[in-house]
C-alpha positions in Angstrom: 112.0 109.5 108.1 112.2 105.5 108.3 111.2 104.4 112.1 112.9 101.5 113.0 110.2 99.1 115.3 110.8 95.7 116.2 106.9 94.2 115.4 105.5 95.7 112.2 102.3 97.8 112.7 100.9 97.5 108.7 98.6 94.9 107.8 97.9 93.2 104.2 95.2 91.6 103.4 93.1 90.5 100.3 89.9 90.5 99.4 87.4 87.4 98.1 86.6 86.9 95.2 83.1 87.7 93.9 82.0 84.4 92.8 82.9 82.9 96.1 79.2 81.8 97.4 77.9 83.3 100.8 79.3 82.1 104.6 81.9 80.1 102.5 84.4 81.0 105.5 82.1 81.1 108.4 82.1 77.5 108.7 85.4 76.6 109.0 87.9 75.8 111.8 90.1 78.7 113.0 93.7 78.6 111.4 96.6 77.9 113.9 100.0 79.0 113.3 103.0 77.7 115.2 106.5 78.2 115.4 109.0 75.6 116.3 105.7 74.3 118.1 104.7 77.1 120.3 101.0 78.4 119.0 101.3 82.3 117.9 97.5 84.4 119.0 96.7 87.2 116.1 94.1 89.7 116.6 93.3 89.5 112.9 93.9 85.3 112.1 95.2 83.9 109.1 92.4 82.7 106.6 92.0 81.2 103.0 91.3 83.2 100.4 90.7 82.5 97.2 92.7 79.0 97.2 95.3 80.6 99.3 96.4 80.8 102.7 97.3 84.2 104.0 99.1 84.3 107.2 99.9 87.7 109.4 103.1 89.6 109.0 103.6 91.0 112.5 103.3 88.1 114.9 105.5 85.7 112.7 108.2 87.9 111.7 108.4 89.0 115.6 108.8 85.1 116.5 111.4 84.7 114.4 113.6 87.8 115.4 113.0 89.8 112.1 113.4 94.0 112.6 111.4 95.9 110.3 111.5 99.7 108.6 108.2 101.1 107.6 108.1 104.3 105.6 104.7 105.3 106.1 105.1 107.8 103.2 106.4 105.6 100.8 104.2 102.3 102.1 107.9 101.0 102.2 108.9 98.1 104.2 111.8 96.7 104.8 112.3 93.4 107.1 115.9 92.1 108.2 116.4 88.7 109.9 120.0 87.7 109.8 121.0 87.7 106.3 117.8 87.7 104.5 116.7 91.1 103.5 112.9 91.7 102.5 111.3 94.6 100.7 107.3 94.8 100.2 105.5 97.8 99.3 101.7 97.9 100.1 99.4 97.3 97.0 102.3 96.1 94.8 102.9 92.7 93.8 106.3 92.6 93.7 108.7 92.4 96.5 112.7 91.8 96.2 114.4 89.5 98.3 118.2 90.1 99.3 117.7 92.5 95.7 116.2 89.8 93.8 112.5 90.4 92.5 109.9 88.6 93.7 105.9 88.4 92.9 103.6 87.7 95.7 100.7 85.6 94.9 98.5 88.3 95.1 98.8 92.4 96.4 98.9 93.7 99.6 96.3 95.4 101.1 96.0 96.9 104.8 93.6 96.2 107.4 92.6 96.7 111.1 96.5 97.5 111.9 98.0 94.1 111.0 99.6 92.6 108.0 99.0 89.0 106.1 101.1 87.3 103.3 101.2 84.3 101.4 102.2 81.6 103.4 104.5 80.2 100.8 106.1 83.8 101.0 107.1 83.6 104.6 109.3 80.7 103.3 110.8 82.3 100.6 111.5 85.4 102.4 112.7 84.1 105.1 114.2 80.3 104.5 112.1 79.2 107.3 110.6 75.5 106.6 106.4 76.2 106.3 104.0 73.1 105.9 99.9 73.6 105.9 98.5 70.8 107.6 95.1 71.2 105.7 93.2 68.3 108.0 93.7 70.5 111.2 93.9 73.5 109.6 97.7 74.3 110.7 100.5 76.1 109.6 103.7 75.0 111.1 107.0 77.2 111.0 110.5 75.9 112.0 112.8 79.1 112.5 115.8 77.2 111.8 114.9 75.9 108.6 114.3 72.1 109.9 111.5 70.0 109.7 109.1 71.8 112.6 107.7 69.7 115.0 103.7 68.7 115.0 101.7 70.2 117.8 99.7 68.1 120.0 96.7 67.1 119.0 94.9 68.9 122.4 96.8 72.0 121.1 94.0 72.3 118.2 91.0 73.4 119.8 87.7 73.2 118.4 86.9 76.2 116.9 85.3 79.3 118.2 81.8 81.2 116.4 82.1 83.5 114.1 82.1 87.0 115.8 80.2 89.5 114.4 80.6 93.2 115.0 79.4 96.8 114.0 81.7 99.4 113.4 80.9 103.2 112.8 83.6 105.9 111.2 84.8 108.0 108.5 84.4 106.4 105.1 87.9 106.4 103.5 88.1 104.8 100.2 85.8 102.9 97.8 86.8 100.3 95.6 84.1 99.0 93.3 84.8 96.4 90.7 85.9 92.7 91.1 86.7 93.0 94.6 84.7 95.5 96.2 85.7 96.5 99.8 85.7 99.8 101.9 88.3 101.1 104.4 86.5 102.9 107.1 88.3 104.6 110.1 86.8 103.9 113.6 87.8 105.2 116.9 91.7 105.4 115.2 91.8 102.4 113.6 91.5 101.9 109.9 89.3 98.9 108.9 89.2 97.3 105.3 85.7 96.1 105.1 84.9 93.4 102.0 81.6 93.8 100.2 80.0 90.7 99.6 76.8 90.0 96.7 74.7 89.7 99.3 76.4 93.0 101.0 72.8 95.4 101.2 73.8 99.3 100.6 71.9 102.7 101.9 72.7 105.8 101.8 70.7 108.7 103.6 70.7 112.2 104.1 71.3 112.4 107.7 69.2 115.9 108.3 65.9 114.4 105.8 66.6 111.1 105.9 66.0 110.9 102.4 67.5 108.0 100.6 67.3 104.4 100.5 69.2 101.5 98.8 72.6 102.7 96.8 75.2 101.1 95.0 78.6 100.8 96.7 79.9 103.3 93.6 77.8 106.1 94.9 78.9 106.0 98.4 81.6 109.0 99.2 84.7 109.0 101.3 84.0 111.7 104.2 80.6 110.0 104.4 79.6 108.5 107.9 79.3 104.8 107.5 77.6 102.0 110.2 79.3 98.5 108.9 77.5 95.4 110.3 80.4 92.8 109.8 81.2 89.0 110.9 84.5 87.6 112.2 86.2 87.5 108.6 85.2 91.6 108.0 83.0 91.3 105.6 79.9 93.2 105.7 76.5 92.0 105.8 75.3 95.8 105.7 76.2 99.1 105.1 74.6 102.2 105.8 76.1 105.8 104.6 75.1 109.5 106.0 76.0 112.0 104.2 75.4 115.8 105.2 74.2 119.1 103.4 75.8 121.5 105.1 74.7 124.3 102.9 72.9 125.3 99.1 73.0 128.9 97.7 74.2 130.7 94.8 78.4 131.5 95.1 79.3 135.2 95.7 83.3 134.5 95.5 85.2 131.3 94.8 89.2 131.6 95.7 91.5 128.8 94.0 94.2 129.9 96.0 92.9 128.0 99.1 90.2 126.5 97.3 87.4 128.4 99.7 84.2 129.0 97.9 81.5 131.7 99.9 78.2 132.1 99.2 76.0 134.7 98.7 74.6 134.2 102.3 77.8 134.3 103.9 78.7 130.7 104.4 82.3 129.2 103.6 83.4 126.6 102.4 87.2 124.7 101.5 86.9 122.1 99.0 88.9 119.3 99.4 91.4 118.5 96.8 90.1 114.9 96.2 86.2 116.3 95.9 83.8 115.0 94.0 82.2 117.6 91.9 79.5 117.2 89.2 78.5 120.5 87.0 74.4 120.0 86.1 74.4 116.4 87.4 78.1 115.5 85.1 81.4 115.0 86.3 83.6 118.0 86.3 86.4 119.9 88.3 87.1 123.2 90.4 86.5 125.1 87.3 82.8 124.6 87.9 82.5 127.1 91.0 82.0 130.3 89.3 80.2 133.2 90.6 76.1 133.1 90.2 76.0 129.3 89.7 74.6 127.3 92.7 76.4 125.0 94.5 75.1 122.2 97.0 77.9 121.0 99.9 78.3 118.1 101.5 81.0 118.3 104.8 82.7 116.1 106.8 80.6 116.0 110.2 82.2 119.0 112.4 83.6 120.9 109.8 83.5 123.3 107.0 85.3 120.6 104.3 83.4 119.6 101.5 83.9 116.3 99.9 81.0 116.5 97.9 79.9 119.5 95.9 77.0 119.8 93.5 76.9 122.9 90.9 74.2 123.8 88.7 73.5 126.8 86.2 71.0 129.2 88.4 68.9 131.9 86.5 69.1 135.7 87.2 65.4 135.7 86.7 64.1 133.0 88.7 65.0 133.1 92.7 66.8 129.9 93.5 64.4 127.5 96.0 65.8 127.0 99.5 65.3 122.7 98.5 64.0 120.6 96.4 62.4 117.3 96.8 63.9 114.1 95.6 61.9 112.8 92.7 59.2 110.0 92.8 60.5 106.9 90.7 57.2 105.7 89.9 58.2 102.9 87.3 60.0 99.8 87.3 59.2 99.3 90.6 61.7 98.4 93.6 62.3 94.8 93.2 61.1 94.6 89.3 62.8 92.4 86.7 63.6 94.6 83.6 65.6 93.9 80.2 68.6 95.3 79.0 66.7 98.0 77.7 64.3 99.5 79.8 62.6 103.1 80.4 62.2 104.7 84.0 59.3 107.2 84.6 58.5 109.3 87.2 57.4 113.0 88.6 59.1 116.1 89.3 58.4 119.7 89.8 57.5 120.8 86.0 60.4 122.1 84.2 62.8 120.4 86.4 66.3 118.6 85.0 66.3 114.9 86.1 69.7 112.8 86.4 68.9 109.1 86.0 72.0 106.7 86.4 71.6 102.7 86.2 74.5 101.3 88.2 74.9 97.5 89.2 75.0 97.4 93.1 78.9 96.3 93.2 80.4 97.6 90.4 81.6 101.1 89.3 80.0 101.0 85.7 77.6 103.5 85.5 75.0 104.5 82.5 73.2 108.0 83.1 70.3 109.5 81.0 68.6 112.9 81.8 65.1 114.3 80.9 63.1 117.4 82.0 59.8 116.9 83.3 56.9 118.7 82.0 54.3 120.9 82.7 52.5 118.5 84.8 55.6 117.2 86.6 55.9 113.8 84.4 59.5 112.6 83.2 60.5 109.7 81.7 64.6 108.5 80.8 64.9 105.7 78.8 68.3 103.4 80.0 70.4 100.6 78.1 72.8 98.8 80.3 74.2 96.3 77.7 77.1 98.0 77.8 78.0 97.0 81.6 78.9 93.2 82.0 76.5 91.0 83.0 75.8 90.5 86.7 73.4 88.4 88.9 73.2 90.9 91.4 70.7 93.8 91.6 71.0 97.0 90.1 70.6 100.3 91.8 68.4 103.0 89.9 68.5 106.7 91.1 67.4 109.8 89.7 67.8 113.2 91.5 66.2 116.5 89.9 67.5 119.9 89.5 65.7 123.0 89.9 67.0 126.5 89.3 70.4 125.6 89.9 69.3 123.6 93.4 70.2 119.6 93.5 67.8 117.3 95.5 68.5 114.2 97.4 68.3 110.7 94.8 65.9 108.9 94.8 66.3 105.5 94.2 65.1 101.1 93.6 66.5 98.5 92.9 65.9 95.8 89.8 67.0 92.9 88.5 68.0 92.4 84.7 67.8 89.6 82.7 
């Protein structure tokens, strides 16, 4: 059902662009917004991005006396002010205005409970007169469709620092790619996080603290995330927990409900937007089948897995209770490598490695697999011509499978040229 609210309590927002260089935000003045010359004050304030000014939804359409419908099924909205009749729909483009179609300069996207816009859309949408004073670093509004008056000048205060903040929550959703960002859920509130290049990625096993630097592809929604952020929520770091709540071989798997138990007695529901990877490859539900092994990781508190790990066990050889990560012993964290490269390392003899190259921002991914031998060595050789070329570092991992029983990764970073 569509609640009818006076303020609108969805937020849009979008993220920068890659090639935008570090702090390129952080020094500039604070944008003020005013309306028929009284200052509006946003919890989340307008900003430029990528060439364009982005203003917030809630507090303008408030000011000017616009009602709004939000179908938080749908992602819906519709905003009424008088005559005018707006429709947006959150990550879409489009919008229609009294029925007429409409493209917004760029998508909408949510973030920390509050919506922005286009400022040249809040004009169109609303036949309000908008001009961007871009030497104070204003936006003025005049409801009526006049001229809006200038503020005075001691209306325009200098502005304030940046603030900078650390959030910690559930992670939600990953987008790798052109414009990387994370929404993370925090006491309630749902918080759309961009990565930057400079952005530095862990992930850890919260029980062994095993780990180290990731790539933001191989962090998992359900994972516990600690997001150091400045006033423009854009992370500086990122760390990621994950749990393992249980490994064993699986006694009875019911698709019904989705609960897999293992042979030791423990349960477990796997969600319907898992992750699941059969011998270290991508697969689906299909891969729990009795006598395979299978390696869980939950959502803190619960029996939900988001992550679940299968491998082929043998009847002859009983299944270890863990397994080590494997030791990455060349290139080495921090080396500069070619396109084509070879990583080497050691293992338990016999053991299947999983080697994936994967730039630290982007979701391209190139995996190799070898099985060390009989004393422990392993060595995968990688070819990442095939993932466009990037400045920033690239994440190497490799975890090793024994029996049927995943480890944690293992993992450095390089630098190809």
């Amino acid at each position: 059902m569509i609640q009818r609210w006076l303020v609108l309590p969805i937020s849009f927002i979008v993220m920068a662009a890659l090639a935008l260089p570090p702090g390129a935000f952080a020094q500039q003045a604070p944008i003020r917004v005013y309306v028929d010359g009284q200052e509006l004050a946003f919890d989340v304030p307008p900003n430029v991005i990528q060439g364009r000014v982005l203003v917030p939804l809630r507090g303008i359409f408030e000011r000017l006396g616009a009602t709004v419908d939000y179908d938080p099924q749908s992602q819906h909205i519709v905003a009424v002010r008088g005559p005018q009749t707006v429709e947006l729909t959150i990550g879409s483009r489009q919008a229609h205005v009294n029925s007429n179609a409409t493209l917004l300069d760029v998508p909408a996207f949510t973030i920390a409970g509050r919506t922005m816009v286009p400022l040249r859309f809040i004009s169109e949408s609303l036949g309000a007169n908008v001009q961007w004073v871009e030497a104070s670093r204003a936006i003025l509004i005049g409801s009526t469709g006049a001229s809006p008056p200038a503020p005075p000048a001691a209306q325009v205060p200098p502005p304030p620092p940046a603030q900078s903040q650390t959030i910690s929550g559930r992670l939600l959703s990953v987008s790798a790619g052109d414009h990387p960002q994370i929404v993370v859920r925090s006491n309630g509130q749902d918080y759309t996080i961009t990565v930057m290049p400079e952005t530095s990625i862990f992930r850890y096993n919260a029980q062994s603290r095993a780990g180290g630097s990731a790539p933001l592809g191989s962090l998992e929604r359900g994972d516990h995330v600690t997001v150091d952020m400045n006033g423009q929520y854009q992370a500086s770091k990122i760390t990621a927990e994950y749990r393992v709540a249980a490994s064993g071989r699986i006694a009875t798997v019911n698709g019904r409900n989705r609960t897999v138990t293992l042979a030791n007695g423990a349960a477990f529901v796997v969600l319907n937007d898992a992750r699941i990877t059969l011998n270290g490859q991508a697969a689906d539900f299909s891969a729990l089948q009795n006598g395979r092994n299978a390696r869980f990781l939950v959502i803190e508190g619960t029996n939900e897995a988001y992550v679940v790990n299968v491998a082929d066990a043998s009847a002859q050889t009983p299944a270890p209770s863990s397994v080590n990560a494997p030791l990455i012993a060349s290139p080495g964290n921090g080396a500069t490598v070619s396109s084509t490269f070879s990583v080497e390392g050691s293992a338990l003899p016999g053991a299947l490695v999983v080697v994936r190259a994967q730039p630290r921002l982007l979701g391209n991914t190139v995996q190799q697999q070898a099985v060390a031998n009989s004393a422990g060595r392993w060595k995968a050789n990688m070819n990442v011509s095939s993932i466009p070329f990037v400045t920033f570092p690239y994440v190497i991992s490799a975890v090793e499978i024994v029996n049927g029983v995943q480890s944690d990764s293992a993992s450095v970073e390089v630098n190809v040229h």
